[in-house]
Each structure stands twice: as C-alpha cells, then as structure tokens.
N, C-alpha and C positions, 0 to 999 in steps of 0.2 A: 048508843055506842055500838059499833059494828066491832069482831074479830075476825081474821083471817089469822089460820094457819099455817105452814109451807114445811117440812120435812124431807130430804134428800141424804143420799151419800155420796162420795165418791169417788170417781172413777179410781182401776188400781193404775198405781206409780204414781197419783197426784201429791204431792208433798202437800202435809194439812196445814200446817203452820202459814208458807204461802198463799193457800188458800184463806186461812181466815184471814190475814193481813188483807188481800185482795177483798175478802166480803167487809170488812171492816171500811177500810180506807178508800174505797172505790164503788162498790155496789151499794152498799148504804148509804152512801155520800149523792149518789145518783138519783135512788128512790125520795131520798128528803128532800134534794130540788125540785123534781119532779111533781110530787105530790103534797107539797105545801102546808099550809096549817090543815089542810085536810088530814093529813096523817098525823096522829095524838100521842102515840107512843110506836116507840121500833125495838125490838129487844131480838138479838141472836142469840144462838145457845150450840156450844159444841160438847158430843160426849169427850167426856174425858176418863171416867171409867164406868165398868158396868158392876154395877152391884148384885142383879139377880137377870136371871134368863137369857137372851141370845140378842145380840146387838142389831136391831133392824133399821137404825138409819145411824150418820154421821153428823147433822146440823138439824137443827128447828131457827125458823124463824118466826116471832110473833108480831103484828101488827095494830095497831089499836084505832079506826076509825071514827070520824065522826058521827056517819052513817054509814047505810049501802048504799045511797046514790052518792056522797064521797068515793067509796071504793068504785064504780063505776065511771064517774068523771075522772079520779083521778089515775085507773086503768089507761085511757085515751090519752093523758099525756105522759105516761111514763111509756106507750110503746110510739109517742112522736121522740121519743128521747136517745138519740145513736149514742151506742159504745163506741169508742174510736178504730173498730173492725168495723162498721156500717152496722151490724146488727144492733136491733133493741136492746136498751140495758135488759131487761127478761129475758130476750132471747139470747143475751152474752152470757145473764148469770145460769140458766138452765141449761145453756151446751157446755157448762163446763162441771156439771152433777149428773149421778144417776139414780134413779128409782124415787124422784122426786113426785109429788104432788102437790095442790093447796088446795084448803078447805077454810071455808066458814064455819067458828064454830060459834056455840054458846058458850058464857064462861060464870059460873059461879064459884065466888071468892067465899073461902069459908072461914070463919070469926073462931080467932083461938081462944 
C-alpha cells in the first residue's frame, strides 16, 4: 500500500465552506472516477480549530494506494480528466489553493 499526502490553504476572500462543498462534491468525485479501484481510500480533512502553535495550512488531503505504480498510472488519467474550465481536475483543484504540496509518505498505525 502506497500513501500520498497533499496540504494547502487558501487564498484570502475564498469562502471555506464553499470550498469544501466544491472539494467534497466535485474534486473528489472527479479523482474517484479517475483513478478507480486503484485508489483504496480518500479522506479530507479541514482545520477547524487550532489547539497549540500557529496555523500553517487549511486542508490535508489523504490518499491510500494500491501501489506506486497505481499512483503513477493512475496520475496519467486523472490529468487526461478536464474540469469543465478545460483545465485538469489538478490543475483546477490547485489553482484554486495556496502554499500547497504533496508528498509520499510512510504511515505507521500505532496499536492503543
């Protein structure tokens, strides 16, 4: 099982709530066509408050892969995949965040 992580904020005057409705009911809905039973798990995540230290992003999104050559194949058909502006659903959800990345990570689950 592969992970990929993704982190962003943003932009100011963007209304959040709209925003998640949109990554919700659109973005996600785009990525799960896209990448099929390849993708295992999809989880978003928005802050909603901060408990300690200084708020450095707005959304996480987690990913759960088959493999890495899943996340590679299934990279090629999500950027064959237009948002109804012509741009890639990635390139629609990324021009509309800022200070975004993604990463692979490792992920150990720890036994309460």
């Amino acid at each position: 099982m592969a992970k990929r992580v993704s982190i962003y904020s943003l932009p100011e005057g963007t209304n959040p709530d709209e925003f998640w409705k949109y990554h919700i009911e659109v973005h996600a809905s785009d990525i799960k066509k896209a990448a099929g039973p390849r993708l295992k798990k999809y989880a978003i995540n928005r802050v909603t408050r901060v408990v300690s230290g200084e708020q450095k992003f707005w959304g996480m999104v987690e990913t759960w892969w088959e493999s890495e050559e899943a996340i590679r194949e299934a990279t090629k058909d999500i950027n064959a995949l237009k948002a109804p502006g012509g741009k890639t659903i990635w390139d629609d959800f990324w021009s509309r965040v800022v200070d975004g990345f993604s990463a692979e990570v490792e992920e150990k689950e720890i036994t309460l």
